[in-house]
Structure formats: structure tokens, C-alpha cells
C-alpha positions as CSV (number, residue, x, y, z in Angstrom):
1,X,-0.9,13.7,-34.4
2,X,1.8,11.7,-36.0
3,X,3.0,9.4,-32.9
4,X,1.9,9.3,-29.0
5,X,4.6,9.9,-26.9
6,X,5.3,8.6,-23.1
7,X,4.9,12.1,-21.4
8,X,5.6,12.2,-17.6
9,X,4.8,15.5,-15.7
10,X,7.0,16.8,-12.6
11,X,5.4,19.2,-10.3
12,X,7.3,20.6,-7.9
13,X,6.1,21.8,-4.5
14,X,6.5,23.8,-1.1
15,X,3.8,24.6,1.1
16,X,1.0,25.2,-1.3
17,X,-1.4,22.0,-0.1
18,X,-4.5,23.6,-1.5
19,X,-2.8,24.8,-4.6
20,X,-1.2,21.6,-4.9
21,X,-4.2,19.7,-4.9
22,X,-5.8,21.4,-7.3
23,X,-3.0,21.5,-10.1
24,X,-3.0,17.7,-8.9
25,X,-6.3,17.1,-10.1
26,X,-5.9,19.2,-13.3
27,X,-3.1,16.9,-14.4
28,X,-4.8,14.0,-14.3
29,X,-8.0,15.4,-15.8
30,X,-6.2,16.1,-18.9
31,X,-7.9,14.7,-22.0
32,X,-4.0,13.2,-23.0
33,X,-3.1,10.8,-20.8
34,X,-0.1,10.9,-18.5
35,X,2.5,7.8,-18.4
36,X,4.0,9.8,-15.1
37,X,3.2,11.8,-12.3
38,X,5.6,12.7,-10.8
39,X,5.7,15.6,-7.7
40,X,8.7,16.9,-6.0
41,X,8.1,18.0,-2.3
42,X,11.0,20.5,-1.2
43,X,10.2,19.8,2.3
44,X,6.9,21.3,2.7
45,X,5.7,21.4,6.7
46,X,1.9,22.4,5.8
47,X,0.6,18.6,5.9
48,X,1.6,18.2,2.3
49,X,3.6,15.0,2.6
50,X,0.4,13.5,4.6
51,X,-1.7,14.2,1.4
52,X,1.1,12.9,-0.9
53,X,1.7,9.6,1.4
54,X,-2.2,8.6,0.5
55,X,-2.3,9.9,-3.1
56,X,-3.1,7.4,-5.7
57,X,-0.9,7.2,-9.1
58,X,1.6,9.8,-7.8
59,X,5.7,9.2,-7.7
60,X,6.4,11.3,-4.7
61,X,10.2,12.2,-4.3
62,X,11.0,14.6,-0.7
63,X,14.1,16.3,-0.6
64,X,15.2,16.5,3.1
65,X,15.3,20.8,2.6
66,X,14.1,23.4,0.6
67,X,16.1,23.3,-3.2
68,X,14.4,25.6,-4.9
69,X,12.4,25.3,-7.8
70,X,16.1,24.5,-9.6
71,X,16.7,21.8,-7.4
72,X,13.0,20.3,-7.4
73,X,12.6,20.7,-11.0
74,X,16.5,18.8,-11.2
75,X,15.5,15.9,-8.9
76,X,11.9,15.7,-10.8
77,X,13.4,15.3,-14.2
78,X,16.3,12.7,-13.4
79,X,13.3,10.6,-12.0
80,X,10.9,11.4,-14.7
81,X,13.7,10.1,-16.8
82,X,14.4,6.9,-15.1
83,X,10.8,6.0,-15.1
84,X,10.9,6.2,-19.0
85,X,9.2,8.9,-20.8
86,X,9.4,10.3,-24.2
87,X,9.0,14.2,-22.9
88,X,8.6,15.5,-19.6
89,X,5.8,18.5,-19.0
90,X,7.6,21.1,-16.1
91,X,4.7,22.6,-13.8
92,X,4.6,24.4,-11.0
93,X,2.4,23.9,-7.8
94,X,0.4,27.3,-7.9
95,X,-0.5,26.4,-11.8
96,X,-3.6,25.0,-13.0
97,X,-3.7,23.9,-16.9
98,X,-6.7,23.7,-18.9
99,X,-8.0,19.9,-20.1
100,X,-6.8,20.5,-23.1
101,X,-3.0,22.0,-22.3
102,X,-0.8,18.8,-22.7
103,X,-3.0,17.8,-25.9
104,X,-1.9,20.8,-27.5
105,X,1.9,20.5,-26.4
106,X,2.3,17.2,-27.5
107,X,0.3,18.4,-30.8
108,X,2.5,20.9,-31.5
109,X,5.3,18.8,-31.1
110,X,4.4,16.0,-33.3
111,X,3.5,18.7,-36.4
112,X,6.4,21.1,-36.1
113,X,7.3,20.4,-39.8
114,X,11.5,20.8,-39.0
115,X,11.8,18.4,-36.1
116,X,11.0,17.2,-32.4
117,X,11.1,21.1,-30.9
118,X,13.4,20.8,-27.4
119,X,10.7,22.6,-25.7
120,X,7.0,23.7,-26.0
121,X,5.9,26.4,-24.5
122,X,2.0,26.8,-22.7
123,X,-0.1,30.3,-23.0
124,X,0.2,31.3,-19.3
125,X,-2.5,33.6,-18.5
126,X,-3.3,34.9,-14.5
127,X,-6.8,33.9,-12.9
128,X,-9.0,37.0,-14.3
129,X,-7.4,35.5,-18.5
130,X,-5.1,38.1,-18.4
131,X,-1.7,37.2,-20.3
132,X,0.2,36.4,-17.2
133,X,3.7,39.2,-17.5
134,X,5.7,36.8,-15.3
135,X,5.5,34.1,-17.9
136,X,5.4,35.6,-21.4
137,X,7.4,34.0,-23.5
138,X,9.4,36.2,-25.9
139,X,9.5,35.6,-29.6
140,X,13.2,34.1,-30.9
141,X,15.3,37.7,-32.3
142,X,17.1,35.0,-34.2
143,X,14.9,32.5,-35.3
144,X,15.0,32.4,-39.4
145,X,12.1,32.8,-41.7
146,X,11.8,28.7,-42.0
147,X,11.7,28.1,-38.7
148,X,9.4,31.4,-38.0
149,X,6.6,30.1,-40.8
150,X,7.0,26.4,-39.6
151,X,6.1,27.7,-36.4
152,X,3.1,29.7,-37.9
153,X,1.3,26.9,-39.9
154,X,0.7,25.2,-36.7
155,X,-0.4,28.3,-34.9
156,X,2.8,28.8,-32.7
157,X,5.6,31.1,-32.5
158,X,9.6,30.2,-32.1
159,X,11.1,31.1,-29.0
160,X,14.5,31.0,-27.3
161,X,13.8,30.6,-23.3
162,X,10.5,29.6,-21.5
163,X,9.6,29.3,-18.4
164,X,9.2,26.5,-15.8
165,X,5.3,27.0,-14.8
166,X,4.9,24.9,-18.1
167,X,6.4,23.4,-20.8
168,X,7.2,20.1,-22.4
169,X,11.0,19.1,-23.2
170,X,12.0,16.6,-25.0
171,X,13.4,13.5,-23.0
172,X,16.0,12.8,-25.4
173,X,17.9,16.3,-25.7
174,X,17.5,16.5,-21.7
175,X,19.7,13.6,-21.5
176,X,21.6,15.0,-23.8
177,X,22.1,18.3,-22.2
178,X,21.8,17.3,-18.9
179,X,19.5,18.5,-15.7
180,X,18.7,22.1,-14.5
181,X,21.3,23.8,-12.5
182,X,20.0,23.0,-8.9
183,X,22.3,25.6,-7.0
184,X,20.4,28.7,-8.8
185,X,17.7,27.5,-5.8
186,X,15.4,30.7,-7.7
187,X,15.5,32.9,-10.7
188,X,16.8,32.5,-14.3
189,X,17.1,28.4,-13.6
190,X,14.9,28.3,-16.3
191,X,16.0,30.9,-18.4
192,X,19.5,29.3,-18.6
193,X,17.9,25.5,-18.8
194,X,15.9,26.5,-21.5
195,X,18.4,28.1,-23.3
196,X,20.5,25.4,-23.5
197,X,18.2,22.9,-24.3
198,X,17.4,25.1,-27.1
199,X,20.2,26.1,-28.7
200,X,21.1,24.1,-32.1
201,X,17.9,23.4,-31.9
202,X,13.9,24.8,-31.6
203,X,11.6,26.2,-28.9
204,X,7.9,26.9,-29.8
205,X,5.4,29.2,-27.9
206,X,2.3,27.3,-28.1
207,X,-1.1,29.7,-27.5
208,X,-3.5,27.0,-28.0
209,X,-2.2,25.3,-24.5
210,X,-3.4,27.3,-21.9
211,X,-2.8,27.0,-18.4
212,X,-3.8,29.5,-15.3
213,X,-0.9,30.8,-12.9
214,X,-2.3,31.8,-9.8
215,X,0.2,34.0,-8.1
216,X,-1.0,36.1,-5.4
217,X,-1.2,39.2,-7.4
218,X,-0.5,40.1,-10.9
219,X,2.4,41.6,-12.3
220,X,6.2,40.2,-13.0
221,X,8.3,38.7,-10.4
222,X,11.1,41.5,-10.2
223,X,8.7,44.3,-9.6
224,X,10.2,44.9,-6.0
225,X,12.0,42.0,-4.9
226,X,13.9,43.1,-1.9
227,X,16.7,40.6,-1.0
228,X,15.7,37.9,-3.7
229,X,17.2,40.4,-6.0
230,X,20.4,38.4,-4.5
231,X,19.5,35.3,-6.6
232,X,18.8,37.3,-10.2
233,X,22.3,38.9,-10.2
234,X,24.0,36.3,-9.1
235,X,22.6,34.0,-11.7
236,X,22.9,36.2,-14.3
237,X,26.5,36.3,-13.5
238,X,26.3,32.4,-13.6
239,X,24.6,32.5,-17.2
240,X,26.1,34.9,-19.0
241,X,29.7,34.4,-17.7
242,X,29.6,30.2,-16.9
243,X,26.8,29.1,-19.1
244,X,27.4,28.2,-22.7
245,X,23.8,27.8,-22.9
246,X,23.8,31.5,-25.3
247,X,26.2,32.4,-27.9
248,X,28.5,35.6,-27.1
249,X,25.9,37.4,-29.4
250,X,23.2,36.4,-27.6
251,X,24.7,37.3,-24.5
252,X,24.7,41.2,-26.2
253,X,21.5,41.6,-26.5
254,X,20.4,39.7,-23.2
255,X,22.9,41.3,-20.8
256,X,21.6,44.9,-22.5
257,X,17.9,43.8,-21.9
258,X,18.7,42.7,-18.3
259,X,20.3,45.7,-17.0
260,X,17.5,48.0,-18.9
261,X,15.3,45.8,-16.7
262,X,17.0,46.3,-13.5
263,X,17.0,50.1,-13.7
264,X,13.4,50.1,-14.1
265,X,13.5,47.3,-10.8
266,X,15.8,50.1,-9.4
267,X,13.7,53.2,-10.2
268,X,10.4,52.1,-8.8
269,X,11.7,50.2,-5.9
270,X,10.7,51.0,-2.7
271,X,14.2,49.9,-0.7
272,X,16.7,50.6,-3.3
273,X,19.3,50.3,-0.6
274,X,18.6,46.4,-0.2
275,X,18.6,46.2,-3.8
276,X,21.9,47.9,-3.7
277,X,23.4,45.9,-1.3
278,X,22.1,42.9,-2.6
279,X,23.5,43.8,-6.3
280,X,27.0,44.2,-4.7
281,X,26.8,40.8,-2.8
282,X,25.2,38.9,-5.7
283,X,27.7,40.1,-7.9
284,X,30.6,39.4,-6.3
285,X,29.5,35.6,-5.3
286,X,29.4,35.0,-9.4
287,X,32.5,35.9,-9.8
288,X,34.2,34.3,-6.6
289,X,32.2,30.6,-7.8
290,X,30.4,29.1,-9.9
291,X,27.4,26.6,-9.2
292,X,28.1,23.6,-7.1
293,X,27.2,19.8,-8.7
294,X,23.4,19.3,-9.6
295,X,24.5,15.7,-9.0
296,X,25.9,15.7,-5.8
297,X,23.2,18.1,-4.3
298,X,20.1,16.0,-5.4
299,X,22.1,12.7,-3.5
300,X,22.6,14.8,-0.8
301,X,18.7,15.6,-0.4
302,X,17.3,12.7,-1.5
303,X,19.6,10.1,-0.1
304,X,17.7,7.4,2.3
305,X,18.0,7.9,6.3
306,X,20.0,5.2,6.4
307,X,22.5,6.8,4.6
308,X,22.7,3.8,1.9
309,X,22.0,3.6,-1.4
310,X,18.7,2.8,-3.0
311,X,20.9,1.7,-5.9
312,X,22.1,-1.4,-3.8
313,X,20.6,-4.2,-2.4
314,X,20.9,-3.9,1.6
315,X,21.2,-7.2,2.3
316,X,24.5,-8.0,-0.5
317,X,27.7,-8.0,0.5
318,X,29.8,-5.1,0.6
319,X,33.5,-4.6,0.0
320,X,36.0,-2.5,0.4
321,X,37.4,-0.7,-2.7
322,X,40.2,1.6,-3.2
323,X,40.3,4.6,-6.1
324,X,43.5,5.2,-7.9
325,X,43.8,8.5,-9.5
326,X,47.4,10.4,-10.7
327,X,48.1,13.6,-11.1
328,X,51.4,15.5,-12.3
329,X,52.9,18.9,-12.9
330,X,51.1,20.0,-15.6
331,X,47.6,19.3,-13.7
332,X,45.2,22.0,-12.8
333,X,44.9,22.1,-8.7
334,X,41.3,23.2,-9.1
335,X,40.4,20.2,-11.4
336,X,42.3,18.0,-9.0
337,X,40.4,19.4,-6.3
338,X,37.0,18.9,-7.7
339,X,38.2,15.5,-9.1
340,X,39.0,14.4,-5.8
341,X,36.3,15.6,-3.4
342,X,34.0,14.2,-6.3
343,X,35.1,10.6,-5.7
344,X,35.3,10.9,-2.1
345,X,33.1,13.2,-0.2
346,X,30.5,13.2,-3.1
347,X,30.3,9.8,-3.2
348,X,26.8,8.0,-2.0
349,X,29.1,4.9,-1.6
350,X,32.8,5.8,-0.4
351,X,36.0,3.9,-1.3
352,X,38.0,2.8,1.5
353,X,41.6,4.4,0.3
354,X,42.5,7.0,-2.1
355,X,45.6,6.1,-3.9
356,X,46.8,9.4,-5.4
357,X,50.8,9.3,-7.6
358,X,52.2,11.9,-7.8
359,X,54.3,11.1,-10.9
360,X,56.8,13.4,-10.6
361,X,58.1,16.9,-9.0
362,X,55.0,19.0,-8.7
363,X,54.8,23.0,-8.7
364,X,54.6,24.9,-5.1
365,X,50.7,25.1,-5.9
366,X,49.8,22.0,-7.1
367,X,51.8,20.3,-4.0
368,X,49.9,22.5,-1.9
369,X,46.9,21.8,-3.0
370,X,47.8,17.8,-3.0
371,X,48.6,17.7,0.6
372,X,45.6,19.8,1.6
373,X,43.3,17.0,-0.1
374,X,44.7,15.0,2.1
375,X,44.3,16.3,4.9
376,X,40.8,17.5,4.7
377,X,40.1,13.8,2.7
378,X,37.2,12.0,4.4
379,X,38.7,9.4,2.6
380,X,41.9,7.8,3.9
381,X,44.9,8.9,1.3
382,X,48.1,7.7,0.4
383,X,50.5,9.2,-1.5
384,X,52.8,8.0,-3.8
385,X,55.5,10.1,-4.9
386,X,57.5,9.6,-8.1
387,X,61.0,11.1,-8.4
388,X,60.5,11.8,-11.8
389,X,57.7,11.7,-14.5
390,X,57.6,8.5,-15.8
391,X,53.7,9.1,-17.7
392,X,49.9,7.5,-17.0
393,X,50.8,3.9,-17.6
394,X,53.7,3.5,-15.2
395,X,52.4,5.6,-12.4
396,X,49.5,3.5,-12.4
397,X,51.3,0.5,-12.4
398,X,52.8,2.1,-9.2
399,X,49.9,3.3,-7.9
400,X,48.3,-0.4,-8.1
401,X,51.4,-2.0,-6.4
402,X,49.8,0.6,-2.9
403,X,46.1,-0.2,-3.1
404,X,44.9,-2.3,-0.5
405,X,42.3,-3.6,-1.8
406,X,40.8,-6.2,-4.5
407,X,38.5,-3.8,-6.0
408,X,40.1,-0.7,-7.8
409,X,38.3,2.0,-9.4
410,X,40.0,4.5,-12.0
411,X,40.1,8.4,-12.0
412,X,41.6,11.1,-13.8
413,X,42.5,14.3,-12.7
414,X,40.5,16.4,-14.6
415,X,37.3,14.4,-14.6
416,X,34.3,14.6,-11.9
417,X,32.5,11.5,-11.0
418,X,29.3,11.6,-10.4
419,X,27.6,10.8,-7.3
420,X,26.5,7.7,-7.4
421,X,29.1,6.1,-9.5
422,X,30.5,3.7,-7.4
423,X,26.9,2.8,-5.7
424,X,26.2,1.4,-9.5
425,X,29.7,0.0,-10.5
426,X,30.6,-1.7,-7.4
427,X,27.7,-4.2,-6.7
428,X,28.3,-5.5,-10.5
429,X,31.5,-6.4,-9.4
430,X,30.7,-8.1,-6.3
431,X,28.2,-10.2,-8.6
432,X,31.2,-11.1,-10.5
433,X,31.9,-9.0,-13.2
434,X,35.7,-8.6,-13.8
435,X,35.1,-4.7,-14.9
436,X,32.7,-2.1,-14.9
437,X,33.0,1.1,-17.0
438,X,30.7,3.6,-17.8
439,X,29.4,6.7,-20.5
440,X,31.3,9.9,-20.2
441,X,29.8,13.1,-20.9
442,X,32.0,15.4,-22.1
443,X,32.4,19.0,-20.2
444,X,33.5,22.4,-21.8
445,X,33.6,25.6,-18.8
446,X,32.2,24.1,-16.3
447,X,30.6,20.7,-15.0
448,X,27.3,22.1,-16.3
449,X,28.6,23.0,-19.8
450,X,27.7,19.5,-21.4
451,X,29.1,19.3,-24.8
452,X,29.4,16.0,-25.7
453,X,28.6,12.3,-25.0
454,X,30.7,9.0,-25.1
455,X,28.8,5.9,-24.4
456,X,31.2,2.5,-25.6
457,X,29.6,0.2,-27.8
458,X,26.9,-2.7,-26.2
459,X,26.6,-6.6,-27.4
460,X,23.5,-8.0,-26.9
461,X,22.3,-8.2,-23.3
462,X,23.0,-10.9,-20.7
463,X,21.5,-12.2,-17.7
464,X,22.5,-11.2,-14.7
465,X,23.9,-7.9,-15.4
466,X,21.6,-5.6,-13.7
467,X,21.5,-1.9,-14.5
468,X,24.1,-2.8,-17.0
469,X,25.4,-3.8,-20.3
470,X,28.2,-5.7,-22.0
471,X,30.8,-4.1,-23.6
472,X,33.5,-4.7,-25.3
473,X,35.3,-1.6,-24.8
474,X,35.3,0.8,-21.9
475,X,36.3,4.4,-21.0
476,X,39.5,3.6,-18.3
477,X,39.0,7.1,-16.5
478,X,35.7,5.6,-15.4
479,X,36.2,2.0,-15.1
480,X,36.4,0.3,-11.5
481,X,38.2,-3.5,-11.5
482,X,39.7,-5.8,-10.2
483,X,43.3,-5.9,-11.4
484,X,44.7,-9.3,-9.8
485,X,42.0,-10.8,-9.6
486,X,41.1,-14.0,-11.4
487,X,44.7,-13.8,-13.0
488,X,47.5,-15.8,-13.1
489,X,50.4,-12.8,-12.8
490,X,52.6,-11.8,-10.7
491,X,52.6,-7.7,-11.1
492,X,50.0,-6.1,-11.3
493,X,47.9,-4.5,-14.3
494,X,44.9,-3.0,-16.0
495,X,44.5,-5.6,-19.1
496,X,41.7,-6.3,-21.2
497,X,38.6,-8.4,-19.5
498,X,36.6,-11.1,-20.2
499,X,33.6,-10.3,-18.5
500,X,33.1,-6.1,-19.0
501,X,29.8,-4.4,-18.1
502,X,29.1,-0.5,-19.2
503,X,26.6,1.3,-16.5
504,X,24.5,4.3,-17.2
505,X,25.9,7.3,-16.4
């Protein structure tokens, strides 16, 4: 092998204790060391949170409910990553991997002759060595003949999805591409998570990494799946109308494969009248609406009793802050809605006071939808209406001249905030930062199309800047400040600080 990467694995579990322990003990049996171990429990009540609580070398995060594999294998990675890792191995709880499995993954990895692969791909076979058909990975229709014989001179085979029972993915391109989709809860999570982390790039199908899947019976997981056939035509809908994780040719052949598929699900089907019904109703929720944040729902289930912030010290000081955002006619009202509830109700720490300009005469629906956030704000509001457009800089000089407090954080309305934005910026600036701005990632459909990055430039680090680094320049749609603070003027303003600080996204 040409390097030895930090791998950290992420199980995910719900009610499997026996199974559990067993794909436990496999993991740290492997004849590659772990860095990580890290196991999601979606709120298992079988005595599996007893076991974990007196595990040794296990990072155990609970999510209060049940998220799904999406949501546990979401949660899992963003704290696979935070721990520091160079590639994360996905598992799930009912699957057992040979010694050898994550020698052979990262082997594959370091030898693929064109580059770090975004995924590799185990051998899944069922408990009697049987290739196992509800994890068979599918060669790539489009790889090209370099990548195809690259693949083949280290025994493996290019492939475009994979599934979640186990592969490795590269740390770097998931934070580049960003976490699963939790709000698929089951079914094609990984098929559009793998797709995405693949495109541009490579999968590889790796036979010599085996690992045992041991499903209650064999045979594919769409044989007859009564009302879970809800969750695989609604999130085909999500992928193949939301996701750009597949190009519009991909789509093709894909869509045609899965409805061939679902008429053979229909045709031996026991109940094709729940199947019906549950087409109908799965349909029409992927068109109504797409997923909800994969940020906001892992705070949501992982957030402390308390209600605080793990990002926070407890026993700091804590002050009020107010967000100033404006919006004007030729704003989207969806975007604004989503941009508002996302720093307010989203929010693990809440501002005090949502300063929102209007800057200028707004449309019938984009008023509507204005005086609606306010109402339903769990956030106090206040409005600021402009008689006439007089553009960014002004209105926020406007909007400055009605926040009540020292601390101001920026917004723009067609941006979403993650969750735990202000739980990062704020303390910073209650240690005595003058401004705190962060990377953007950059979204194309949807908030889970990530195309892009912007991260401003770091100087060398300082003390005393925890979770954070200095920066010369910031992005102002994320920045939170305070404007008259520590200045001499008597209006006012967003200038250029001394002391600036960019926080991880």
C-alpha cells in the first residue's frame, strides 16, 4: 500500500443487540486498524444503549427517535468527520465483515492507478456465501476503457452507486459533497449518496473485501414490500427529479430500469392494492416537497436535554443577538421562507430579534409571505419598511439603525444557515472577537445539491480563537458582528475589522 489512511467506521443501529455485537467485534478484529468507531443508535429500546454505555473504544452518538438508516448514517459521518479521518467505512448493524474486508478497501484505494476512488465497494455475500441480491453492486454503463482496466489490474470493477451495508468513502469528497440526505429515513439514501459522491469522479466494486449480510432471508429488499414501497417512489421522485447527483442521461437509463423493476415488484406482489395505493401517495409527496435539512434534523435528534449546545461552554456568558436580513421585490418567497425559518426556528442557539427591511414595495406574494414569517416567527420580528428600493447597502444601514442589540448577525435572502451557525459564531464574539464569518457552500436545486465551496483565506493561527481561524476577508451573508462596538462613530455600519475569525461551516 502506498500511504495508511485514518479510517473511522460508522455503524448504525436499531434493535439488533445481538447482531450489533457481533458486527461490533468483527470491526475491531480487523487485521487494519481502526482510528474510529463510531455507532449510531436510532433509538433502539432492546437494551442496546445499556451495552453501548459500557463498551470500550466505541463513540456512541443516540438520536432521540428513529432516523432511518439516512439519518444514522448522516449523523455518523458528520462525527466520523469531526473526529478526523482520512475515509470513513459505512456498515450496517446486521453485517459482519471478514478480517480482512477493510485491508482490502483501503488497498484498493491506495493502488487505483487514476486517483483516490470516492467510494469502494465490499463483496456482500448472505450467510450460506451466496452473492447477496440486495447488495450487488452494478458495473458503471459509462465507465471508459481507462478507468475499466485500471479497475481490472487491481482485481476490481468501476461502479456508479453502492450500497450502505459497506463501503469506504473518501473523507475529503464527503466534505465536499456533503452528508446523506437524512429525510429519505429508507431506500435509495444510498443510491443517491453514492451517486453523488461519485460523479466527476470513481467508484470501485472491490471482490477481494468480503463481508456477510445477515438478513433474515435471502432475496432483494423490494420483493414484496407492502407500504415501504411508500419510501422507494417517493425517493425516486426525490433523485431523479431534485438530485443532481446523475446526469439527465443517467437519469434515462435509471428511471427505465426502475420502473421495469417495479412491474416485476407489481406482478408478483401479493397486495398490489397497498402497492397501488402506496405508488399514488409516494408519488405525489415528491412532487408536493422536497427533503427537509439533513442539518437541522440531525440537531434536532441529537441536541442535549438541556436544550443547549455542546458547541458552547455552559457556564460562559450568553448574549443577546439580533439577525439582520433584507429582502426586496425581486426575492423568491420560498427562499425567503426557508432563509428565515433557517436562522430562527432551526437554530440550536436563537437570536433575540429578527430585523427583516423590506427595501421597497414588495409583490402581493412576497408581502404575504413576509407578514406570515412574522407571525408564525418563534423569533420576535420587526419590520422595516422602505418606501422605495434604495439597494443592499442602505437598507442595511437601516436595518442596523432597528436592532436592539450589540451583536448582529448577517443574512441574505436566498441563503440557508445552518443549524448550528450561531452556536459557533457567537461565543467567539463574546470572547472578543470583533467579527466572525464563515465558508459557504454553494447550492444549485436544492439545499442538498452542493456544487461548490467558498472558504476565505486563513493567516497563521492564534491563540485564543477556538474552533476558529483568522481571516482577513470574510463572506458578509454569513458574518455575525458587532457594528458599534469598539468604534468611535456616530451611525452605524458594517466596516472592515481588526480582529476577524472564519468558523467551519
Amino acid at each position: 500500500m502506498t500511504g495508511s489512511p485514518r479510517v473511522a467506521a460508522v455503524l448504525v443501529t436499531w434493535n439488533r443487540r445481538q447482531l450489533l455485537a457481533e458486527s461490533i467485534a468483527a470491526l475491531q478484529a480487523q487485521t487494519y486498524p481502526l482510528a474510529h468507531l463510531v455507532v449510531v443508535d436510532n433509538a433502539s429500546t432492546d437494551g442496546t444503549a445499556e451495552d453501548l454505555a459500557v463498551a470500550e473504544g466505541i463513540d456512541v452518538v443516540t438520536s432521540s427517535r428513529n432516523t432511518g438508516g439516512a439519518g444514522g448514517f448522516a449523523i455518523g459521518l458528520q462525527r466520523a468527520l469531526a473526529l478526523g479521518c482520512d475515509a470513513v467505512w459505512l456498515m450496517d448493524d446486521d453485517t459482519v465483515p471478514t478480517p480482512t474486508a477493510l485491508a482490502a478497501l483501503v488497498a484498493a484505494r491506495d493502488e487505483f492507478s487514476l486517483g483516490t476512488p470516492a467510494l469502494v465497494a465490499s463483496k456482500v455475500v448472505w450467510t450460506d456465501g451466496r452473492d447477496h441480491p440486495m447488495n450487488t453492486p452494478r458495473a458503471n454503463p459509462f465507465a471508459t476503457q481507462q478507468e475499466k482496466d485500471a479497475a481490472a489490474a487491481i482485481g476490481c470493477i468501476p461502479v456508479r452507486t453502492a450500497s450502505f451495508v459497506s463501503i469506504l468513502v473518501d473523507a475529503a469528497v464527503v466534505q465536499d459533497r456533503g452528508l446523506p440526505v437524512a429525510d429519505y429515513f429508507l431506500w435509495n439514501d444510498d443510491f443517491e449518496y453514492s451517486a453523488r459522491l461519485v460523479k466527476g469522479g470513481h467508484g470501485l466494486y472491490c471482490p477481494a473485501s468480503v463481508v456477510v449480510h445477515k438478513t433474515k432471508t435471502f432475496g432483494s429488499s423490494d420483493a414484496d414490500p407492502g407500504k415501504r414501497f411508500y419510501y422507494e417512489v417517493r425517493n425516486k421522485g426525490w433523485v431523479f427529479g431534485r438530485s443532481r447527483s446523475l446526469s439527465p442521461k443517467e437519469k434515462l437509463v435509471y428511471g427505465g430500469s426502475t420502473l421495469l423493476r417495479w412491474g416485476r415488484t407489481f406482478a408478483h406482489s401479493t397486495d398490489r392494492s397497498t402497492l397501488g395505493r402506496e405508488l399514488l401517495r409516494g408519488a405525489k409527496d415528491a412532487l408536493i416537497a422536497g427533503p427537509r435539512s439533513t442539518e437541522a434534523l440531525i440537531a434536532e435528534v441529537t441536541r442535549p436535554v438541556d436544550g443547549d449546545t455542546p458547541l458552547e461552554d455552559p457556564s460562559a456568558r450568553r448574549e443577546d443577538f439580533s439577525v439582520l436580513l433584507s429582502c426586496y421585490a425581486k426575492d423568491d418567497p420560498g427562499l425567503l421562507a426557508d432563509a428565515v425559518r433557517s436562522v430562527t426556528d432551526e437554530q440550536t442557539r436563537r437570536p433575540a430579534q429578527l430585523v427583516l427591511v423590506l427595501d421597497g414595495p414588495l409583490p402581493d406574494a412576497l408581502r404575504t409571505t413576509v407578514d406570515e414569517l412574522a407571525a408564525a416567527s418563534s423569533v420576535p420580528v420587526t419590520l422595516v419598511p422602505l418606501p422605495a428600493n434604495v439597494g443592499l447597502g442602505p437598507a442595511l444601514q437601516a436595518g442596523l439603525a432597528a436592532c436592539e442589540h450589540d451583536i448582529v448577525a448577517r443574512m441574505d435572502a436566498d441563503d440557508i444557515t445552518l443549524p448550528q451557525r450561531f452556536a459557533r459564531q457567537v461565543p467567539l464574539l463574546e470572547q472578543g472577537c470583533d467579527l466572525v464569518s464563515s465558508a459557504m457552500l454553494e447550492m444549485g436545486a436544492d439545499r442538498h445539491d452542493i456544487v461548490g465551496r467558498r472558504v476565505p483565506p486563513s493567516l497563521p493561527s492564534r491563540s485564543g480563537r477556538p474552533a476558529a481561524s483568522p481571516s482577513r476577508s470574510t463572506t458578509p451573508p454569513s458574518s455575525t458582528a458587532r457594528p458599534w462596538s469598539r468604534r468611535s462613530v456616530a451611525t452605524p455600519t458594517w466596516p472592515t475589522w481588526r480582529t476577524t475569525c472564519c468558523s467551519p461551516r
